[in-house]
N, C-alpha and C positions, 0 to 999 in steps of 0.2 A: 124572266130572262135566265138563260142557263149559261155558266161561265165553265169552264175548262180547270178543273182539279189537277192538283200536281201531281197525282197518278197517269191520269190520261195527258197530261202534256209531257210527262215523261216517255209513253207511249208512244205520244205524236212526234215526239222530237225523233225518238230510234226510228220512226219509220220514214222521218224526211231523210237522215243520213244512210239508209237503205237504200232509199229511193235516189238521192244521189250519188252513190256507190254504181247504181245499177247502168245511171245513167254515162254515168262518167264511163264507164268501163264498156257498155256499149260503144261508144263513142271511139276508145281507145281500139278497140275489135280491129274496126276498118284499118288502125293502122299497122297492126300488128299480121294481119294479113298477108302486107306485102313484105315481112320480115323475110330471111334466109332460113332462118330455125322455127316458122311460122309451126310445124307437126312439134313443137314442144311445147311451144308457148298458147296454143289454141286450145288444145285438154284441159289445162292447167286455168284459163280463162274461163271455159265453158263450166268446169267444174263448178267454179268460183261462184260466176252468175246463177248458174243454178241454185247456189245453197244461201246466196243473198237474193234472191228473188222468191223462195220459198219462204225467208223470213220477213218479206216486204208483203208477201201475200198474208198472210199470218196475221201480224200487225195493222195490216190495212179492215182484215174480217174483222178484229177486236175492236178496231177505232169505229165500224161500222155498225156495228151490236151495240155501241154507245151512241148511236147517232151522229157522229165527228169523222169529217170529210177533208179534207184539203182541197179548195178550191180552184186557190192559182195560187206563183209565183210572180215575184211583180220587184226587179232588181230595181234600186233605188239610185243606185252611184255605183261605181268601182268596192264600194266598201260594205253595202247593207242591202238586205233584201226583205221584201216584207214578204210574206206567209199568208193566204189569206187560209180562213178555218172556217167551216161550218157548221152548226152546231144544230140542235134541236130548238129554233127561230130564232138565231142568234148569228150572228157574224162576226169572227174577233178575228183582227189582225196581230201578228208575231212578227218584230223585229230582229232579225240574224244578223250577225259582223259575216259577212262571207267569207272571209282567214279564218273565221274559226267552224265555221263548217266546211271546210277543206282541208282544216287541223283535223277535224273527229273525222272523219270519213276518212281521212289517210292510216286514222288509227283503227280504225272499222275496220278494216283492208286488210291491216298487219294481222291484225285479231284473226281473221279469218284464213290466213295464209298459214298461219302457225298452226292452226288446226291439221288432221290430214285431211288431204282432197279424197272427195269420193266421187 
């Protein structure tokens, strides 16, 4: 049985808050679309996803080279979400608080905003 080291679940963890980063902001796209200053805020987006989707691709090759997949997302309540993981003949499920993965990905976001956009 192969279990998941705190290396690669560190690994795993930056790539599901990429991966909802990417989503979340997808999501946000459509609305910003119909903004008035939409030719500001679109660059500034596009940017964004591009350099967090390069690093969700990234992340995802490493977790892959290790044989560690993310299978599904499987929301539990309002409050917790399970993760399913797969591994090299191995299945392990991950419990998340959802507030706190909308805490880190909010701070994901800043992180990346402070950078300059390219």
């Amino acid at each position: 049985m192969v279990v998941i080291n705190s290396e690669q679940r560190q690994l795993l963890h930056q790539f599901l808050l990429l991966d909802l980063a990417v989503r979340s902001l997808q999501q946000d796209y459509k609305t910003i679309e119909h903004l008035k200053m939409k030719t500001v805020y679109l660059p500034l987006l596009d940017s964004l996803l591009k350099d967090l989707r390069k690093d969700s691709f990234s992340l995802k090759r490493q977790l892959a080279s290790q044989q560690i997949r993310v299978v599904g997302w499987h929301r539990i309540n309002e409050y917790f979400s399970d993760i399913q993981v797969a591994t090299a003949g191995n299945d392990e499920w991950l419990r998340y608080a959802n507030q706190a993965l909308k805490t880190e990905v909010e701070q994901l976001l800043f992180s990346h905003i402070k950078k300059p956009l390219t």
